[in-house]
C-alpha positions as CSV (number, residue, x, y, z in Angstrom):
1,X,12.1,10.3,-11.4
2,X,8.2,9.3,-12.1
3,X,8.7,7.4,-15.4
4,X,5.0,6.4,-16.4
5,X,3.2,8.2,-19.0
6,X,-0.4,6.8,-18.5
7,X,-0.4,7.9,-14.7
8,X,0.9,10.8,-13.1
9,X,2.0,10.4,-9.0
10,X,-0.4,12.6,-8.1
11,X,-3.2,10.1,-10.0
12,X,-1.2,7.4,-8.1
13,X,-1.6,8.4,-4.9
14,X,-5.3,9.1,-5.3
15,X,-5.4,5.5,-5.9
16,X,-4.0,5.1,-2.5
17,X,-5.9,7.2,-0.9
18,X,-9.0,5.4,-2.6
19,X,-7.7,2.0,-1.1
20,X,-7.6,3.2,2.6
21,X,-11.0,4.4,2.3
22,X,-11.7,0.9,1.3
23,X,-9.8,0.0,4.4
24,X,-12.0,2.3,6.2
25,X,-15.1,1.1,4.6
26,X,-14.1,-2.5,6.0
27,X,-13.8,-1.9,9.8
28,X,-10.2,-0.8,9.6
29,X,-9.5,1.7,12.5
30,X,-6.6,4.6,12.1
31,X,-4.1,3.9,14.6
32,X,-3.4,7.1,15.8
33,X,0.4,7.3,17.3
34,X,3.5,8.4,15.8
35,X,5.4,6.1,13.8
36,X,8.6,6.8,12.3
37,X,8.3,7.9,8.8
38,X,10.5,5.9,6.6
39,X,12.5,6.5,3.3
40,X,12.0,4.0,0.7
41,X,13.5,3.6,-3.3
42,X,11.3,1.7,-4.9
43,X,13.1,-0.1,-8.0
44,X,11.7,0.1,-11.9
45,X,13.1,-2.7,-14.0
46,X,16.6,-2.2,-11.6
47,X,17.4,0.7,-13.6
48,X,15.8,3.5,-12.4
49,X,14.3,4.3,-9.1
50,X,11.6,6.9,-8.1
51,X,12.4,7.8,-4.5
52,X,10.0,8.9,-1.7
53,X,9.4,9.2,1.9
54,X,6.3,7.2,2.9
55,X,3.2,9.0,5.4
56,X,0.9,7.1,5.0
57,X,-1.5,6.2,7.8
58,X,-1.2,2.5,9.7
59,X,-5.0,1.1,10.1
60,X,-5.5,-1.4,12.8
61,X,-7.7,-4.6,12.1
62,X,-8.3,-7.6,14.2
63,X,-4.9,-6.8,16.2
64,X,-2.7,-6.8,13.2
65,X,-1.5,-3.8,11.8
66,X,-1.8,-2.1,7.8
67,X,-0.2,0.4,5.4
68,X,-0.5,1.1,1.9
69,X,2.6,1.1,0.3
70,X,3.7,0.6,-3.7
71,X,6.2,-1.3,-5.8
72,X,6.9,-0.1,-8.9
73,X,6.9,-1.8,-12.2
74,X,8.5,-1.6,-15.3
75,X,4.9,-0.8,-17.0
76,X,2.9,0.0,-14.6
77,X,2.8,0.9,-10.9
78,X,1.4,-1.3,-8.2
79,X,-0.3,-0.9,-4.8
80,X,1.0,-3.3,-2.3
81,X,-0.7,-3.6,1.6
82,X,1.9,-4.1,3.9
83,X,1.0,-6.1,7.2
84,X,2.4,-6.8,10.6
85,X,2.9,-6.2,14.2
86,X,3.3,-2.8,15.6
87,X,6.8,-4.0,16.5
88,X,7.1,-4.8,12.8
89,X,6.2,-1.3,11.8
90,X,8.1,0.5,14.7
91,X,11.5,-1.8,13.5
92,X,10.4,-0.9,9.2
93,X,10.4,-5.3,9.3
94,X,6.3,-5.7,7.9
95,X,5.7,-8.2,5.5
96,X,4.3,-7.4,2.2
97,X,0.7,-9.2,1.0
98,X,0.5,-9.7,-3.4
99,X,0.8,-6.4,-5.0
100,X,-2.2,-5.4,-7.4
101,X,-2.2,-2.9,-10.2
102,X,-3.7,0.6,-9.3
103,X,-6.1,0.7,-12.5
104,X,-8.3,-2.1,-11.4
105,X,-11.9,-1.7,-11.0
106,X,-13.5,-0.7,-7.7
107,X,-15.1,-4.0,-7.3
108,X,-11.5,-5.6,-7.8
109,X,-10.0,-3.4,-5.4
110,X,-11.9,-4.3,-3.1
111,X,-11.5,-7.8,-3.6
112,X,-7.6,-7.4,-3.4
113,X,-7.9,-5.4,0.0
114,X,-10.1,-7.9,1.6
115,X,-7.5,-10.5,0.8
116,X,-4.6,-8.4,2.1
117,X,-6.2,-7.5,5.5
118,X,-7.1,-11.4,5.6
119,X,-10.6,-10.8,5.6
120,X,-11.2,-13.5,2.7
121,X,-8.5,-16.2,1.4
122,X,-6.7,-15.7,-2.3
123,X,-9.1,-16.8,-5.0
């Protein structure tokens, strides 16, 4: 069950959706094959848990692979890139870069993609 007051899921994944584009907007290339979909529970606080199924698009940057993802917080929800192989997201075994809130501004997003597709080091 969605739990936030100040954001609804549909808001949420806009914000997603936003962060791709910025993926996009950085050289990032869809990698068009099929994946398997996975299911994922995301955890708020350990005591409640908002479950999904995950379809979002993998991007393809300087031979590593990308997918927006989220992890959910007690107060707030976050937007998380994960990164990998394609073996890593074939085997659901990708590696999570920091997580950053989804209210930031544009300019900060930005900055927190960049750092999660390794285009620039953490600041």
């Amino acid at each position: 069950m969605w739990h936030y007051k100040n954001v609804t899921r549909t808001e949420f994944e806009k914000a997603k959706d936003s962060v791709e584009q910025i993926m996009i907007a950085l050289g990032a290339e869809v990698y068009d094959a099929d994946l398997p979909v996975r299911s994922v529970k995301s955890v708020i606080s350990g005591k409640c848990e908002e479950s999904f199924s995950s379809e979002r698009k993998v991007f393809v940057y300087n031979g590593e692979f990308f997918r927006v993802d989220e992890v959910l917080f007690s107060q707030k929800p976050f937007i998380v890139i994960e990164f990998g192989v394609l073996d890593d997201f074939v085997n659901n075994t990708t590696e999570d870069a920091e997580p950053f809130p989804y209210d930031l501004t544009y300019e900060e997003i930005v900055k927190e993609v960049r750092y999660s597709m390794g285009i620039e080091p953490y600041a």
